[in-house]
C-alpha positions as CSV (number, residue, x, y, z in Angstrom):
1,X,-33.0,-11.2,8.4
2,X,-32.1,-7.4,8.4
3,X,-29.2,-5.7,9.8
4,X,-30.5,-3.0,12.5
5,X,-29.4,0.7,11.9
6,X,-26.7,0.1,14.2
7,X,-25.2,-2.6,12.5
8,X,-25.9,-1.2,9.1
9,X,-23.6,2.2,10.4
10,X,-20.8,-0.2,12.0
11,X,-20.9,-2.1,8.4
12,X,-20.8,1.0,6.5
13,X,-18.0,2.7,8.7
14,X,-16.1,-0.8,8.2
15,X,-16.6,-0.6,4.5
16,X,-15.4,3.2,4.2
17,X,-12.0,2.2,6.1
18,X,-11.7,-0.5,3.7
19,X,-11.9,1.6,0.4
20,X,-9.3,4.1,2.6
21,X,-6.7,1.3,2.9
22,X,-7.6,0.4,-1.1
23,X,-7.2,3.9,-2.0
24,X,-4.0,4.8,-0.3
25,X,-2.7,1.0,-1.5
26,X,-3.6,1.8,-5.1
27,X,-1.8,5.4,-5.2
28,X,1.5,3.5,-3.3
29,X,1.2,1.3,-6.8
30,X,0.8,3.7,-9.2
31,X,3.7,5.7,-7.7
32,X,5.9,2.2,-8.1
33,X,5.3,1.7,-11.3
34,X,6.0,5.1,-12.3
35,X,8.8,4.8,-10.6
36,X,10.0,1.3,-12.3
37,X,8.9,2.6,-15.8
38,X,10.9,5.7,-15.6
39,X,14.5,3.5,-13.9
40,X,13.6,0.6,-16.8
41,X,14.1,3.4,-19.4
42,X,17.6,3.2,-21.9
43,X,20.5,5.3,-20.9
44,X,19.5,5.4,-17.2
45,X,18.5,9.1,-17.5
46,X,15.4,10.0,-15.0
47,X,12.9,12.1,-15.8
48,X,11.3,14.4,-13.7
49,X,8.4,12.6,-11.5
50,X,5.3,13.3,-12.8
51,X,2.6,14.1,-10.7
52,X,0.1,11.1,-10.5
53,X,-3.3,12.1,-10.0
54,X,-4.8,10.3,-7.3
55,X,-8.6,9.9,-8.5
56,X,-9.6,9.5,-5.0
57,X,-13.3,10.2,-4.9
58,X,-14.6,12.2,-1.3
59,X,-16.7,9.9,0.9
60,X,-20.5,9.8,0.2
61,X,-22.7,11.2,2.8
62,X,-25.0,8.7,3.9
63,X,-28.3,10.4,3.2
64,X,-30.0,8.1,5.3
65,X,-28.2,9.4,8.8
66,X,-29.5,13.1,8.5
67,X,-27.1,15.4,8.4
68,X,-29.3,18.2,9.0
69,X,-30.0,16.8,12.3
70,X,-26.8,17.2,13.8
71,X,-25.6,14.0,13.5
72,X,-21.5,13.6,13.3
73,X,-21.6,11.9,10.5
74,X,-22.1,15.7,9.0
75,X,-18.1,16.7,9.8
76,X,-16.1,16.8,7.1
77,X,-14.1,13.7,6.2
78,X,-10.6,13.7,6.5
79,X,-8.3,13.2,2.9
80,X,-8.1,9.5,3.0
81,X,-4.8,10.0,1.7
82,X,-2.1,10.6,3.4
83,X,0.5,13.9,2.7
84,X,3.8,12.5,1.2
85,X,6.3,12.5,3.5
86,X,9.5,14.3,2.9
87,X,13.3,13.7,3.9
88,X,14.1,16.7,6.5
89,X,16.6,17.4,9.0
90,X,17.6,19.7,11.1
91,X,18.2,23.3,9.5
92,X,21.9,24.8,9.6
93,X,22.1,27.2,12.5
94,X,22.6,30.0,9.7
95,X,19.6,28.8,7.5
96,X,16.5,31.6,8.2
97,X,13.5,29.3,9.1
98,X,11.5,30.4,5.7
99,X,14.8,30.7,3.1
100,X,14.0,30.8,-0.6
101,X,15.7,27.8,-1.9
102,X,13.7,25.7,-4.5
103,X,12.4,22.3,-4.0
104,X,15.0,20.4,-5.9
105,X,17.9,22.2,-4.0
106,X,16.2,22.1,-0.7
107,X,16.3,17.9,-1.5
108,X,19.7,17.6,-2.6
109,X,20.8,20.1,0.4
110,X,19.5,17.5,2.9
111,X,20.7,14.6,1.1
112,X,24.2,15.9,1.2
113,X,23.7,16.7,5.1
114,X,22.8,13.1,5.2
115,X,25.6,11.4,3.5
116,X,27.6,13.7,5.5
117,X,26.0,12.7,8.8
118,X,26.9,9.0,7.8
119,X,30.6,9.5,6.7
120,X,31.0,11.7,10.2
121,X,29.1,8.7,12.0
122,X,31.3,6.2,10.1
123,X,34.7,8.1,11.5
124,X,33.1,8.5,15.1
125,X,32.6,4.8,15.0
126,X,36.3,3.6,13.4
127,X,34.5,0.3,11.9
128,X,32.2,-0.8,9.4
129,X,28.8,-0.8,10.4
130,X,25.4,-1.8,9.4
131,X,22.9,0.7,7.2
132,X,20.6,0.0,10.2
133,X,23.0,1.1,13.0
134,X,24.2,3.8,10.8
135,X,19.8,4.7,10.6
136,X,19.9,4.6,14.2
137,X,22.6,7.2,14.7
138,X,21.4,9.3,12.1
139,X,17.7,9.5,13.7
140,X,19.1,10.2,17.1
141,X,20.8,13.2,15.3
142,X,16.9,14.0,14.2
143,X,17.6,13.3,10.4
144,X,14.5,11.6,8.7
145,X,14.2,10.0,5.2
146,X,11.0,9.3,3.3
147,X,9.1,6.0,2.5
148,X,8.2,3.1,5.0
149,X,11.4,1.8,5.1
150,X,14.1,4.5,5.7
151,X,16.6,1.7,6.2
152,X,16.1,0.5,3.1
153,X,16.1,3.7,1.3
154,X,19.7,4.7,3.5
155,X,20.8,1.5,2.3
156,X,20.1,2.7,-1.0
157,X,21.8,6.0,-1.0
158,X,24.9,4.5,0.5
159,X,25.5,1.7,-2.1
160,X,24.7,4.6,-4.9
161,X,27.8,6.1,-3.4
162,X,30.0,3.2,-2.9
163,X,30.1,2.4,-6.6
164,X,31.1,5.8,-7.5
165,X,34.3,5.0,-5.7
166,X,33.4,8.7,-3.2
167,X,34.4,8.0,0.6
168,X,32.1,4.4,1.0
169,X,33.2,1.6,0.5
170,X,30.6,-1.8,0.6
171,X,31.8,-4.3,2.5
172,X,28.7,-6.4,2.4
173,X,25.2,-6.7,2.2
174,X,24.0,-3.4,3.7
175,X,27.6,-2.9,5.5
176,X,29.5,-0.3,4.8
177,X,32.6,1.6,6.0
178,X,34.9,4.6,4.7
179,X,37.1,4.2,1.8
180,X,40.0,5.6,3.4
């Protein structure tokens, strides 16, 4: 009729995972909508991001496990969300390994080495080729990009460029190749 205290710690530990994965899936929803409300807006013009608090509330202890005793429930719990993860690649050879550059021009440094990566992988290759191929080679060349799809968000970037008539050219759904 009652759970034993072994059973009542595996359902508790069960329970705190599950209000992890809730938490971490509620941020990765408010940062969507953000992220649809500020694209929806007239004129096309993004705003700076604006930094969504995450209201993410530090597990409970469980006063009935007795911290005091040594127990390990008395470590501290890890952040239950995770850090952001941010596009990097490889540094320049010239680049000092702590340079000065702000944020915003450390980004749009890396994205340029990326689309640069892909045009010189484009060449190398002398066909079109798929944004997942082109992911492939650009990973091998230790080049990351953020989110859980970087495929997708490669995909993304290239078609951006293809419109503005720069050295892509679409071809097809996700296949691309130079202009030239």
């Amino acid at each position: 009729m009652f759970l034993s205290e072994a059973e009542t710690e595996a359902r508790l530990d069960d329970l705190r995972r599950q209000r992890a994965a809730l938490d971490r899936a509620i941020a990765e929803h408010e940062l969507y909508l953000d992220l649809g409300r500020r694209l929806a807006r007239p004129g096309g013009a993004a705003e700076p991001a604006r930094s969504v608090p995450a209201p993410v509330e530090p597990p409970r202890p469980d006063p009935a496990s007795g911290a005091a005793a040594g127990s390990p429930r008395a470590e501290p719990a890890r952040s239950l969300i995770p850090e952001p993860m941010v596009a990097t690649a490889r540094p320049p050879a010239g680049d000092p390994p702590g340079s000065s550059a702000p944020d915003g021009a450390t980004a749009r440094q890396e994205g340029r080495r990326l689309i640069e990566a892909a045009e010189d992988i484009l060449a190398e290759a002398g066909r079109p080729m798929h944004a997942a191929e082109i992911w492939e080679r650009l990973a091998a060349r230790g080049l990351t990009l953020p989110g859980h799809d970087p495929v997708a968000a490669l995909n993304t970037r290239l078609w951006k460029r293809a419109k503005g008539g720069t050295v892509f050219r679409r071809l097809g759904d996700a296949v691309y190749g130079l202009a030239s």
